[in-house]
C-alpha positions as CSV (number, residue, x, y, z in Angstrom):
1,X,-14.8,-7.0,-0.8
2,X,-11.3,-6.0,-0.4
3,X,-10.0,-6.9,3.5
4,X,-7.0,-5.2,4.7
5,X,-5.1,-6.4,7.8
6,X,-2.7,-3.3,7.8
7,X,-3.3,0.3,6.4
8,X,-0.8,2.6,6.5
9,X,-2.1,6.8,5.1
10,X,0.4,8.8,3.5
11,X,0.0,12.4,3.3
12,X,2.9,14.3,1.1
13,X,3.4,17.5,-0.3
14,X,6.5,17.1,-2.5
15,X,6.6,14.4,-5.0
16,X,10.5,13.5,-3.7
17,X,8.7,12.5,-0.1
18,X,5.9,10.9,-1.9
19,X,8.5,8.1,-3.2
20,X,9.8,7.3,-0.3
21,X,7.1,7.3,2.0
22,X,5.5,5.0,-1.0
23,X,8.5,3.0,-0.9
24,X,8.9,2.3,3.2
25,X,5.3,1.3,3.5
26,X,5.7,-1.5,0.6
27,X,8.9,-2.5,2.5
28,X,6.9,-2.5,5.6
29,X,3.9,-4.0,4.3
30,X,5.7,-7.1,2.3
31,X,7.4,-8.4,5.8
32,X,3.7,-8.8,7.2
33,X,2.7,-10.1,3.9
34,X,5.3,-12.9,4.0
35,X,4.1,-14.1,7.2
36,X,0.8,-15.1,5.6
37,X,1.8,-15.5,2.0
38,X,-2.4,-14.7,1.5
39,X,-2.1,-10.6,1.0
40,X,-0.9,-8.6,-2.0
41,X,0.0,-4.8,-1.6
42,X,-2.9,-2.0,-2.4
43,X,-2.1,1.5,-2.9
44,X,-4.7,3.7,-3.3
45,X,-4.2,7.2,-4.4
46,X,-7.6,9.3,-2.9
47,X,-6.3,12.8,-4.1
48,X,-3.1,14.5,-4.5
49,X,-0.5,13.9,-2.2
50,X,-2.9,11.5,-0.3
51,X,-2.4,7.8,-0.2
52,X,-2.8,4.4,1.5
53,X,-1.2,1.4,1.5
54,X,-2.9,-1.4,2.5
55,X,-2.7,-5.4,2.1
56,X,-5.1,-6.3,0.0
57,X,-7.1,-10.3,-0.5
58,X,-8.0,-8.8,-3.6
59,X,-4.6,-8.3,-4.8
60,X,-2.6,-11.8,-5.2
61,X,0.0,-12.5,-2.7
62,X,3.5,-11.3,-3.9
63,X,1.9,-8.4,-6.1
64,X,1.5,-4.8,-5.3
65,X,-1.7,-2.5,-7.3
66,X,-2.4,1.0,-7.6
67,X,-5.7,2.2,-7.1
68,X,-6.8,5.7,-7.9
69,X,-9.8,7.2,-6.9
């Protein structure tokens, strides 16, 4: 079972906002991470231009995955 301490949703419509909205929540995401050192980075893609990002136990700490649903 995947346990997320942080979740951030992204909701786009361009591709160009998309990135960086990717991009910031990774940023974001990795300073929490680094204060446990237990969390990877999950991003799950539920349909177009909607996404979370999400630490993840199930992803090893210092990696970031991309789910898509």
């Amino acid at each position: 079972m995947t346990t997320a301490t942080e979740c951030i949703e992204i909701q786009v419509d361009s591709r160009h906002v998309l990135d960086e909205r990717l991009d910031d929540a990774v940023r974001g995401l990795q300073r929490i991470a680094m204060a446990t050192g237990t969390h990877g980075i999950l991003i799950t893609r539920h349909k177009p231009g909607h996404y979370t990002a999400a630490l993840s136990d199930q992803v090893p700490f210092g990696m970031t995955r991309e789910l898509i649903h």
